[in-house]
ROKOLNU-487659 format. One line per field, with one value per residue (C-alpha): x, z, y; residue in three letters; residue number from 1. Coordinates in steps of 0.5 Angstrom, whole numbers. Example, Ala and Ser with C-alpha at 12.3 -4.5 7.8 and 13.67 -1.06 7.14 Angstrom:
<pts>
X = (25; 27)
Z = (16; 14)
Y = (-9; -2)
aa = (ala; ser)
i = (1; 2)
</pts>
This chain:
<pts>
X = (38; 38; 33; 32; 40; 42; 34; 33; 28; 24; 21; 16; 15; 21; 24; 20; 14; 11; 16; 23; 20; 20; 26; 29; 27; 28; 35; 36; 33; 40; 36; 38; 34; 32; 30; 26; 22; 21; 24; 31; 35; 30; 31; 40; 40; 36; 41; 47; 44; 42; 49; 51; 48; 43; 41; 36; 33; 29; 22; 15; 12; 6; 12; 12; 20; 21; 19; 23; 30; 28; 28; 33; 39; 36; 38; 44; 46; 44; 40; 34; 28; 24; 21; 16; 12; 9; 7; 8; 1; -2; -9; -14; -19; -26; -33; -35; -38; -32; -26; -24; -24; -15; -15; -19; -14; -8; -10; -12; -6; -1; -5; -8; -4; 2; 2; 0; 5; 10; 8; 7; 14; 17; 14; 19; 23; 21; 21; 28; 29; 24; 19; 18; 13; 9; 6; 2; 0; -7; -11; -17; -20; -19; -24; -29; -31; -30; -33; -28; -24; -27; -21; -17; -23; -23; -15; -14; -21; -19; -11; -15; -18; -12; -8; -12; -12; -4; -4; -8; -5; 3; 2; 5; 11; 11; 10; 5; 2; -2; -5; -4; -9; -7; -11; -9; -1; 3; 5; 7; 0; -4; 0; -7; -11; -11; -10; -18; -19; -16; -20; -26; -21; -20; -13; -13; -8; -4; 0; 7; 11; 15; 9; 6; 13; 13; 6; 10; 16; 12; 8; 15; 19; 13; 6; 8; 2; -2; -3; -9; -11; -12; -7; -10; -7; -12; -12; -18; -22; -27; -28; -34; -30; -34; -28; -29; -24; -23; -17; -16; -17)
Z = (87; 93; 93; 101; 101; 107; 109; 117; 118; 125; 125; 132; 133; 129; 132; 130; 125; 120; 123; 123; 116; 115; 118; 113; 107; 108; 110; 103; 100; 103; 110; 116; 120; 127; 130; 136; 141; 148; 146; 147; 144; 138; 137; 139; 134; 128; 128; 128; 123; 118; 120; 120; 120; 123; 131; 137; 141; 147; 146; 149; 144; 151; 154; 151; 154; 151; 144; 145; 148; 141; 137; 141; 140; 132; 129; 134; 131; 124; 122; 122; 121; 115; 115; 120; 121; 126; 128; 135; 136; 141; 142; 147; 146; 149; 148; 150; 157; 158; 157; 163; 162; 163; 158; 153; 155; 154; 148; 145; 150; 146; 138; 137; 143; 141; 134; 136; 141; 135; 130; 134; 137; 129; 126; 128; 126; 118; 118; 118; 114; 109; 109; 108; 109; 116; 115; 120; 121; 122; 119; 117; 123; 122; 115; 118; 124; 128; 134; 141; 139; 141; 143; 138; 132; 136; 136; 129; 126; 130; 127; 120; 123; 126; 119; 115; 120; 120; 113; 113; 118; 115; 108; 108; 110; 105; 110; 107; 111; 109; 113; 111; 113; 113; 114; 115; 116; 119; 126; 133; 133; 129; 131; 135; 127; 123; 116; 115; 117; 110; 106; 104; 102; 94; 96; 100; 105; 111; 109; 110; 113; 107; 103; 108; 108; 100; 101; 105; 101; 95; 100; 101; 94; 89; 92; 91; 90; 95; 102; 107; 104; 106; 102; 103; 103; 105; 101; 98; 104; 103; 97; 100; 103; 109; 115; 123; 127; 133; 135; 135; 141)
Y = (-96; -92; -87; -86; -84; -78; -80; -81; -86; -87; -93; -95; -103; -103; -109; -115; -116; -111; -106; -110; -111; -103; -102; -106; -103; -97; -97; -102; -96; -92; -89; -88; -92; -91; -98; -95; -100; -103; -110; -108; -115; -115; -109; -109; -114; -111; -104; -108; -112; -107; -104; -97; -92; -96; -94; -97; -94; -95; -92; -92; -88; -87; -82; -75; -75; -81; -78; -71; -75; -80; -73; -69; -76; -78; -71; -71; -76; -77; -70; -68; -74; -74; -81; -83; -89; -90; -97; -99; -103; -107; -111; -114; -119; -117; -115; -109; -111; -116; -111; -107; -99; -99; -104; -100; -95; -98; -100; -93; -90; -94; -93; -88; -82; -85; -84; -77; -76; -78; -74; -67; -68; -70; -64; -58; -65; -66; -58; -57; -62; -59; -64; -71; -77; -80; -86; -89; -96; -97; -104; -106; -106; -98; -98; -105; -106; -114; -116; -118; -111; -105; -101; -104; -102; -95; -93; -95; -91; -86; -86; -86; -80; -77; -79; -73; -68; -69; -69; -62; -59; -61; -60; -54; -56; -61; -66; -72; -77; -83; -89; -97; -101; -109; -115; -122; -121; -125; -124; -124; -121; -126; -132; -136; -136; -141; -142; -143; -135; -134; -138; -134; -129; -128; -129; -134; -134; -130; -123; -122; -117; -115; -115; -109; -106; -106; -101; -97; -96; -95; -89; -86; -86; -86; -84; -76; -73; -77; -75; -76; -82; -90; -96; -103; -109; -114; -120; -117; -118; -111; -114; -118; -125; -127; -127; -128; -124; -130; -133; -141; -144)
aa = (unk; unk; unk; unk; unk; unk; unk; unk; unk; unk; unk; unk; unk; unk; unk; unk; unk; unk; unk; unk; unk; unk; unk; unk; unk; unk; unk; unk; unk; unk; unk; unk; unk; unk; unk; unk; unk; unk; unk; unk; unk; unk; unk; unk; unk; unk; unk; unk; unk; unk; unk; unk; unk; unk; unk; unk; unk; unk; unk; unk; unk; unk; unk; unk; unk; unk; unk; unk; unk; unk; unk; unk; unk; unk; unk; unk; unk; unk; unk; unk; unk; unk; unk; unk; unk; unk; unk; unk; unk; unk; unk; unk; unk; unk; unk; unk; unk; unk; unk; unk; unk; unk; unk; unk; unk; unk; unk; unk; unk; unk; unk; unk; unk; unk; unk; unk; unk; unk; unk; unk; unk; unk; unk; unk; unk; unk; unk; unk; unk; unk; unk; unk; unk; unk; unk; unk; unk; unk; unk; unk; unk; unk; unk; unk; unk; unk; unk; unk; unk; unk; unk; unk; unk; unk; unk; unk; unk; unk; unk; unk; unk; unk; unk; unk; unk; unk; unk; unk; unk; unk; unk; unk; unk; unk; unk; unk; unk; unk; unk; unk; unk; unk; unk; unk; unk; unk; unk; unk; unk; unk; unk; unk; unk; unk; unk; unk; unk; unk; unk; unk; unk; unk; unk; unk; unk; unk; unk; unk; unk; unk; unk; unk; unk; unk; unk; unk; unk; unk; unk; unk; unk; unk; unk; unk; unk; unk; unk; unk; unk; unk; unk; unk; unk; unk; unk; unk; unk; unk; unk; unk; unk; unk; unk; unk; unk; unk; unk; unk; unk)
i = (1; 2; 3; 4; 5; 6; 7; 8; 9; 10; 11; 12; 13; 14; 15; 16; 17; 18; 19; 20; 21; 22; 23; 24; 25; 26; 27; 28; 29; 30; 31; 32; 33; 34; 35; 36; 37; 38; 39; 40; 41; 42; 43; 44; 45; 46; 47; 48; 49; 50; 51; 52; 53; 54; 55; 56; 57; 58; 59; 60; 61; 62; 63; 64; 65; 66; 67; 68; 69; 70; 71; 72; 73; 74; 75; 76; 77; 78; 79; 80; 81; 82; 83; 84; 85; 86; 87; 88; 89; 90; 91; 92; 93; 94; 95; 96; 97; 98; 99; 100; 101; 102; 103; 104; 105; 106; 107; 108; 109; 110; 111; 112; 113; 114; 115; 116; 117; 118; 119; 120; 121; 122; 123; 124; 125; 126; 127; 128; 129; 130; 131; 132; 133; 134; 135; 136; 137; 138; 139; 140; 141; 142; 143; 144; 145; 146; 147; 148; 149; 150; 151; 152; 153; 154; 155; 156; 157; 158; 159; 160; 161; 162; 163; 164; 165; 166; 167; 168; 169; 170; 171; 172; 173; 174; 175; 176; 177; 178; 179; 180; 181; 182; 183; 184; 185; 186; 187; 188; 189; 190; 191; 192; 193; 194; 195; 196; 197; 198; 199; 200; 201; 202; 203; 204; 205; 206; 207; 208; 209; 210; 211; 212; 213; 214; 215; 216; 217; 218; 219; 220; 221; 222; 223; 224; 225; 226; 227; 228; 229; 230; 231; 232; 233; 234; 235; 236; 237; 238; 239; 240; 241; 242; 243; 244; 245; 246; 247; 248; 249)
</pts>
């Protein structure tokens, strides 16, 4: 069944990990699928892999040009875009008093701006298309609090934040946007953890990309009367297994 057939996607950070994962997903659900990311050969090899009408696209998503080119070729192309999940994501290990002020930056730059550069230069986008989903990837780290990750914590609560005020302020355009909140998933990014981080967890082991993707699919196809809200996949973490967020050595 393909349920996302004459759907545009864009699909930020779609070049490996949780993204490519998205990415595939959805153009299996029938979309068409803009793999948008700044690592270029991943990106390249995963459109032609999904096929046609899959694109990449080169995007920044710090860059308000970058965001109005990608817009401006996606519905020159394809048509107008009625999916978006932004995903795009870095992180930087330091305490508060160990971490530079451009680093801080950097890290909100690329999480939390970027995401609202996508989606107010997506909006007039999903209007003409007559509404649609915007997903955005926040993670864990946007419901708790981990120690050594202050300006990740603060760009993924602060998408959470930015998530609801989206979805109030585009729910009469019959655009939902919800926040899916990851744990243990694994990653590029979490590639220096172990098995033992996972082990207090009620599941006990590390999360996969498609597992992440599924939740994200399901956002877009089946939660019609949810908006504004957090979907978790976590292994059962906040359920009260105990976990330490550092990196092996």
């Amino acid at each position: 069944m393909e349920r996302l057939s004459e759907r545009v996607a864009i699909v930020t950070g779609g070049a490996g990990g949780i993204g490519a994962a998205v990415a595939r997903a959805l153009a299996a659900e029938g979309a068409s699928v803009v793999v948008a990311d700044i690592r270029d050969t991943e990106g390249t090899d995963l459109a032609a892999e999904l096929g046609t009408p899959a694109r990449y696209l080169h995007l920044d998503v710090t860059g308000e040009d970058d965001w109005q080119q990608a817009l401006a070729e996606t519905e020159r192309d394809l048509g107008p875009v009625s999916v978006l999940v932004n995903i795009a994501g870095i992180i930087d290990w330091g305490t508060m008093e160990e971490q530079s002020p451009a680093s801080f930056r950097r890290v909100v730059d690329v999480n939390l701006t970027g995401a609202w550069l996508g989606m107010r230069a997506a909006a007039p986008s999903l209007r003409r298309a007559g509404g649609g989903v915007i997903v955005n990837m926040s993670s864990l780290a946007g419901l708790t609090a981990y120690a050594g990750v202050g300006a990740y914590a603060a760009s993924k609560w602060g998408l959470r934040g930015l998530t609801k005020v989206a979805a109030l302020e585009l729910a009469p355009d019959r655009v939902r946007v919800c926040s899916v909140h990851p744990g243990a998933i694994r990653t590029r990014m979490t590639a220096g953890f172990g098995d033992a981080y996972t082990a207090g967890q009620p599941v006990p082991r590390f999360g996969e990309p498609e597992e992440v993707a599924r939740m994200v699919l399901f956002i877009v196809t089946e939660a019609t009367f949810s908006t504004g809200c957090e979907f978790i996949v976590d292994g059962g973490i906040l359920a009260g297994a105990p976990a330490v967020l550092t990196p092996d050595d």
